[in-house]
N, CA, C and O of each residue as an XYZ file, in Angstrom:
424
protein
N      38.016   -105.987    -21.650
C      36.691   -106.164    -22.165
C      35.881   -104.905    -21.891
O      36.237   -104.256    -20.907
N      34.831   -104.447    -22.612
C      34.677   -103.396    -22.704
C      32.651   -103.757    -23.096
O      32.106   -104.335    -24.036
N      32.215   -103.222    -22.118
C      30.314   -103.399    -22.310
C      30.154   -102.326    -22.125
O      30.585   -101.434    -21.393
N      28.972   -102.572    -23.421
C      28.104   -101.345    -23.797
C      26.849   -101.302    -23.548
O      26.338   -102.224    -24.184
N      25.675   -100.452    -22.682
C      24.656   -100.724    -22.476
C      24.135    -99.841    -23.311
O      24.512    -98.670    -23.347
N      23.001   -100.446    -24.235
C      22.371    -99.996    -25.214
C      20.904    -99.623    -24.990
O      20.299    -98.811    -25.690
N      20.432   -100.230    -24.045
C      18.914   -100.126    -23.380
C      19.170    -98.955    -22.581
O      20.092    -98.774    -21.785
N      18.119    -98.098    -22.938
C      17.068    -96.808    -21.844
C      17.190    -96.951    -20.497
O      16.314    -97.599    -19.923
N      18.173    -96.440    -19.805
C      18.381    -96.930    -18.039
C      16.748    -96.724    -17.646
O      16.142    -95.931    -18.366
N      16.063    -97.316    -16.661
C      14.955    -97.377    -16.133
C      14.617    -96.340    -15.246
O      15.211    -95.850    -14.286
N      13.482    -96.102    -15.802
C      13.480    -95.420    -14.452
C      13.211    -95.347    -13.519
O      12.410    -96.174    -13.083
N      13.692    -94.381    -12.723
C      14.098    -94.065    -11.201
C      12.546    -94.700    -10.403
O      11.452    -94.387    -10.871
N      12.688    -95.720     -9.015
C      11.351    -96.166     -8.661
C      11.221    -94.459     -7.722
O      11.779    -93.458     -8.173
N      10.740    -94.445     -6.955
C       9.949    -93.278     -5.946
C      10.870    -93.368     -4.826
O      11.311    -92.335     -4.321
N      11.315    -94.931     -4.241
C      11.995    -94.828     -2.921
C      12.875    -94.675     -3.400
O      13.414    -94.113     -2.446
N      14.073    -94.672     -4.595
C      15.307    -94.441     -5.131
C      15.289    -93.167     -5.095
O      16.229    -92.540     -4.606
N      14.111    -92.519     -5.655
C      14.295    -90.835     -5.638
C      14.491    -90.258     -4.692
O      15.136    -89.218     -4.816
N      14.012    -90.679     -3.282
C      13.933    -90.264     -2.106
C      14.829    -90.349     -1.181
O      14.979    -89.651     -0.178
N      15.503    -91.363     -1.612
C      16.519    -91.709     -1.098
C      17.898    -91.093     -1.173
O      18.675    -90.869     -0.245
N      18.103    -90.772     -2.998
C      18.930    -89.418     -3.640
C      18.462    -88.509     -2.678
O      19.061    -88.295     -1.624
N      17.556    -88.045     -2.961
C      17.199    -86.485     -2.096
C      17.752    -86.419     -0.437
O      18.144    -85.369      0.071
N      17.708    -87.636      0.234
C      17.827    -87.142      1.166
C      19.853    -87.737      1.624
O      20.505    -87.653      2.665
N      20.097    -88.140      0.601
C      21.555    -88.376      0.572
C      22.149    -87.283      0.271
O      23.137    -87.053      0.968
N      21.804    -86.218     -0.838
C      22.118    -84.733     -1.031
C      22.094    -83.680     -0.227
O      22.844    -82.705     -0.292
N      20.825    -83.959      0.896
C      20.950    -83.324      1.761
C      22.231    -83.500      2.926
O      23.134    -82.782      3.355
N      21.805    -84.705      3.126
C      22.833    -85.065      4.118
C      24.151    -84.438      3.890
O      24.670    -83.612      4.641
N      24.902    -85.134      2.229
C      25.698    -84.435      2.094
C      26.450    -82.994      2.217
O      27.561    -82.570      2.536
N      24.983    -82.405      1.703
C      25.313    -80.752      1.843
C      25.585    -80.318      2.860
O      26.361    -79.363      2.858
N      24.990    -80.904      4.348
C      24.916    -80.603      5.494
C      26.495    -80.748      6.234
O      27.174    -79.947      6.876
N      26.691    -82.049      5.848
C      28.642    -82.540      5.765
C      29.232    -81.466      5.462
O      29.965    -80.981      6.324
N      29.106    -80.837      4.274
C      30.283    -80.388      3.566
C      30.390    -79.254      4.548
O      31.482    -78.688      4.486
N      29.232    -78.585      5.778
C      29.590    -77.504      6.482
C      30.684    -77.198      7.647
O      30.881    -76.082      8.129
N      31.271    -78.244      7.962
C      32.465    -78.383      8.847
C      33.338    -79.346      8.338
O      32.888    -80.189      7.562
N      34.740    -79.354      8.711
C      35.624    -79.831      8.185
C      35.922    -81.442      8.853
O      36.397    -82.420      8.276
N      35.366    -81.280     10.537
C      35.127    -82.575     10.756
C      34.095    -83.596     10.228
O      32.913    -83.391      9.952
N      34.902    -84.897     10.138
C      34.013    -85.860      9.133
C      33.374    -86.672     10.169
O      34.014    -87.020     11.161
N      31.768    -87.093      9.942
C      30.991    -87.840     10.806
C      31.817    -89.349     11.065
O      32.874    -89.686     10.532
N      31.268    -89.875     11.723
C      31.468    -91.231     12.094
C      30.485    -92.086     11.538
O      30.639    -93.277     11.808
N      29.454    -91.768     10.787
C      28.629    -92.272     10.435
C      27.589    -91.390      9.711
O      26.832    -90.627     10.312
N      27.619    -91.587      8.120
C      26.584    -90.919      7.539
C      25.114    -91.288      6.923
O      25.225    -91.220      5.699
N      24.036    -91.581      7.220
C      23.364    -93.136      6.937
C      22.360    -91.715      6.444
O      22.599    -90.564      6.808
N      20.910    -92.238      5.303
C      19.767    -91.842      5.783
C      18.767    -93.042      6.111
O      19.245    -94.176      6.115
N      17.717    -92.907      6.325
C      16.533    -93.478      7.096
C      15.095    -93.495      6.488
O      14.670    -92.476      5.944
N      14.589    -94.250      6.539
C      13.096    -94.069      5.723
C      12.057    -93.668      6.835
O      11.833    -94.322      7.853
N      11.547    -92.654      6.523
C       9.907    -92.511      6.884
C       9.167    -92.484      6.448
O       8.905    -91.480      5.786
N       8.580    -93.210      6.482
C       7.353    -93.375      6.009
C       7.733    -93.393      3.812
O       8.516    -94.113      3.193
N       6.775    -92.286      3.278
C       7.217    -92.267      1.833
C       8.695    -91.666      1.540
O       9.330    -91.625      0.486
N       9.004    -91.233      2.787
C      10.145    -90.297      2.382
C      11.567    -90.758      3.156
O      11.646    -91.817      3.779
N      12.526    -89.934      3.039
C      13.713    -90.776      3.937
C      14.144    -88.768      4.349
O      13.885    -87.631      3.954
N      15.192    -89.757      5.721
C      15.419    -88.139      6.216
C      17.381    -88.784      6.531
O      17.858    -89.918      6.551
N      17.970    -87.483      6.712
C      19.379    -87.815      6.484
C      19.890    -87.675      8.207
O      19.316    -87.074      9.115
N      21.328    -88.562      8.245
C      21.343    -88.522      9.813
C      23.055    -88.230      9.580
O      23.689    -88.347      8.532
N      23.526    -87.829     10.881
C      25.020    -87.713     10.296
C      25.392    -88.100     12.469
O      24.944    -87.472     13.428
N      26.237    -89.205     12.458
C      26.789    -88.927     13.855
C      28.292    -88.289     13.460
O      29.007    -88.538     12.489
N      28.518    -87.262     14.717
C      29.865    -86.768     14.627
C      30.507    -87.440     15.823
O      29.830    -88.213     16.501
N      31.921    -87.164     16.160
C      32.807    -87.956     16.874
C      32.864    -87.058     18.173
O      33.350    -87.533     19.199
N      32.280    -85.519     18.137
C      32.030    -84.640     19.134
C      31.208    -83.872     18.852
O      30.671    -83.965     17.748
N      30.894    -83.019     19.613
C      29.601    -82.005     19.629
C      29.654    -80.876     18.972
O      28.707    -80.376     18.365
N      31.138    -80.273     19.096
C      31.470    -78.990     17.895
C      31.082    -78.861     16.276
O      31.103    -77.788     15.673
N      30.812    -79.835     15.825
C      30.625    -79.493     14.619
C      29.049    -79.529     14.416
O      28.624    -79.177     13.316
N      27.916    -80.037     15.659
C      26.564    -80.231     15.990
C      26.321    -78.918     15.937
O      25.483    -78.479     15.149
N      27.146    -77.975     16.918
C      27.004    -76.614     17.272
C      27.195    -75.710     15.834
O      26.471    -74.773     15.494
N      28.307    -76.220     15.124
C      28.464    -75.153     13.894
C      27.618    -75.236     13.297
O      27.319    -74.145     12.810
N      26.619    -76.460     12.869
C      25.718    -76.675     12.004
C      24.406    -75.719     12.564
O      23.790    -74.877     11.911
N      24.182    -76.134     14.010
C      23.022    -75.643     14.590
C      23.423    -73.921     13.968
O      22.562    -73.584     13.155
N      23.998    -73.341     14.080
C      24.867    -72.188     14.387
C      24.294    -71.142     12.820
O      23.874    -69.985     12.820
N      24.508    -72.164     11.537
C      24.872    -71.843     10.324
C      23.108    -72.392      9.835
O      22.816    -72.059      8.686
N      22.131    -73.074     10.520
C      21.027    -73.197     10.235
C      19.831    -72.223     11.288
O      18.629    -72.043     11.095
N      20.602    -71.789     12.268
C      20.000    -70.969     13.294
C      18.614    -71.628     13.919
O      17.500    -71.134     14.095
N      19.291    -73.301     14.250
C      18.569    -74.460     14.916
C      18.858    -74.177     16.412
O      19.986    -73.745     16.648
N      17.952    -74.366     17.543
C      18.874    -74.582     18.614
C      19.049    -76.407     18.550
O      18.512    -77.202     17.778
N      20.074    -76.665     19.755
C      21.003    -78.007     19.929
C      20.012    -78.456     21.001
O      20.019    -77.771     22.024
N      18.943    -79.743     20.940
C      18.784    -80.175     22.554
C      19.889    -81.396     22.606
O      20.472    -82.144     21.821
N      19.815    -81.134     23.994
C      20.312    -82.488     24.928
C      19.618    -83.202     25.502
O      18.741    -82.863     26.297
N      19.925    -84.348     25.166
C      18.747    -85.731     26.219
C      19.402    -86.737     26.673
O      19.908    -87.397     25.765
N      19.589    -87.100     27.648
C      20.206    -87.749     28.661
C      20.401    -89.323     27.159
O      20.004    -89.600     26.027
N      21.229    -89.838     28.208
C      22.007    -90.853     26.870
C      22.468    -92.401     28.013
O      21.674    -92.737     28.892
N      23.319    -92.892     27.879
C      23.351    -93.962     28.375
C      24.440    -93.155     29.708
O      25.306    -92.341     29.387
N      24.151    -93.623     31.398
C      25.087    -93.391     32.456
C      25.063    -91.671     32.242
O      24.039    -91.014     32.432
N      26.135    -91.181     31.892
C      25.734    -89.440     32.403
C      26.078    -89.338     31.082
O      26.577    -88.214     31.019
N      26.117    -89.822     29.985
C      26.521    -89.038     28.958
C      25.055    -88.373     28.069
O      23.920    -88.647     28.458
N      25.259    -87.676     27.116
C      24.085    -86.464     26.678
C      24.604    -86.925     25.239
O      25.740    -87.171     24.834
N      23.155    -86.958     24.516
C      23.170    -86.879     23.390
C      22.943    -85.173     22.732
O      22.096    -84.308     22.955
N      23.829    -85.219     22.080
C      23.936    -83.549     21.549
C      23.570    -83.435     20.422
O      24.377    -83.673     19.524
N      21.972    -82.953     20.054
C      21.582    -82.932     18.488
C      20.806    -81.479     18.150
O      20.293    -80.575     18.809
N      21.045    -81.819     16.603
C      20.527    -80.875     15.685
C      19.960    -80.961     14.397
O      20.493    -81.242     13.324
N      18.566    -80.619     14.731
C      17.693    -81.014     13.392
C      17.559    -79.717     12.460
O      17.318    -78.642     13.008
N      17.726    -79.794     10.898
C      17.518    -79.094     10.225
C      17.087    -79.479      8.987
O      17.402    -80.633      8.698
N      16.194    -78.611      7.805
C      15.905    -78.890      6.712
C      16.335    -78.303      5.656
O      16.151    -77.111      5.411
N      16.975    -79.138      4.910
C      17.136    -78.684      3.497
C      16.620    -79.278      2.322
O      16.821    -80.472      2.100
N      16.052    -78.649      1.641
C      14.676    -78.568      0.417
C      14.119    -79.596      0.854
O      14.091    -80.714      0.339
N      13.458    -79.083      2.248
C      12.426    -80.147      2.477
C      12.926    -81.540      2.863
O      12.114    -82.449      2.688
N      13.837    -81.784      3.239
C      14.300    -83.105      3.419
C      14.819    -82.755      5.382
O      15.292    -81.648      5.637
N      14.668    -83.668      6.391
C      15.150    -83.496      7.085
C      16.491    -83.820      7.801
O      16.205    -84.887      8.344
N      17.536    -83.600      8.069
C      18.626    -83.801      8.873
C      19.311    -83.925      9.631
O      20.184    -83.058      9.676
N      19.357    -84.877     10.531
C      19.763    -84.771     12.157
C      21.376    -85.409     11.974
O      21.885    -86.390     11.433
N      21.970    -83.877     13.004
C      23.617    -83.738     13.075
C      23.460    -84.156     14.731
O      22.788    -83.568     15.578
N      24.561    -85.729     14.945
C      24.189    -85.373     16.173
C      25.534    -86.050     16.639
O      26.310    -86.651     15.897
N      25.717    -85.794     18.372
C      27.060    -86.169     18.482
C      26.885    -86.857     20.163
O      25.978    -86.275     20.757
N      27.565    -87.954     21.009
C      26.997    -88.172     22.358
C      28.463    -87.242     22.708
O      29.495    -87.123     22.046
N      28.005    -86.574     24.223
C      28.797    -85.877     25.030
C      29.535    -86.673     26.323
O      28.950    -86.328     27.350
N      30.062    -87.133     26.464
C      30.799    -88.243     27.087
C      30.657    -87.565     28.740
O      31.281    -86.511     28.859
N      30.049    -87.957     29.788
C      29.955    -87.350     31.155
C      29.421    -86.468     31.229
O      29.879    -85.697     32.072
N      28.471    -86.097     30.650
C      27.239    -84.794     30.767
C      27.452    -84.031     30.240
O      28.471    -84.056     29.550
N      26.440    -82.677     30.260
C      26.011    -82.106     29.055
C      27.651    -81.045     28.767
O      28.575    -80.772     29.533
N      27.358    -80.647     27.138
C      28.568    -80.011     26.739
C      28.835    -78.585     26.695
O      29.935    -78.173     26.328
């Protein structure tokens, strides 16, 4: 069976747009290391959404920081482990690469 949609797709609401935008980012931000996150989500703020990526270790936090010329903080995390992150923007959209460091900082 085979459907044909004949109606004008609708258009795009504002949080759909925003939501694209900051999924593109995210993406783009991915495609910079070869390790794949554990989790790629974005997030709404407020009118806008911002992109988040957890990695499975801290090395690919560092390449990103590295290739956006972000520095990496660390902030204490659950028992001694460190959360290892990195915020950056692309076209205006924001992006946090981040990874926990298992027994203190990395």
């Amino acid at each position: 069976m085979t459907t044909e949609i004949t109606a004008p797709a609708p258009a795009p609401t504002p949080w759909r747009s925003a939501q694209q935008e900051a999924t593109n980012a995210t993406w783009h931000v991915s495609s910079l290391t070869s390790v794949a996150p554990y989790c790629i989500s974005q997030r709404e703020r407020g009118d806008t959404y911002a992109g988040d990526l957890h990695y499975p270790d801290p090395a690919p936090v560092h390449a990103i920081a590295a290739e956006y010329g972000v520095t990496v903080t660390e902030t204490p995390a659950t028992g001694t482990d460190t959360r290892i992150c990195a915020l950056v923007t692309v076209d205006g959209i924001e992006v946090r690469a981040w990874a926990t460091q298992t027994g203190g900082a990395a």
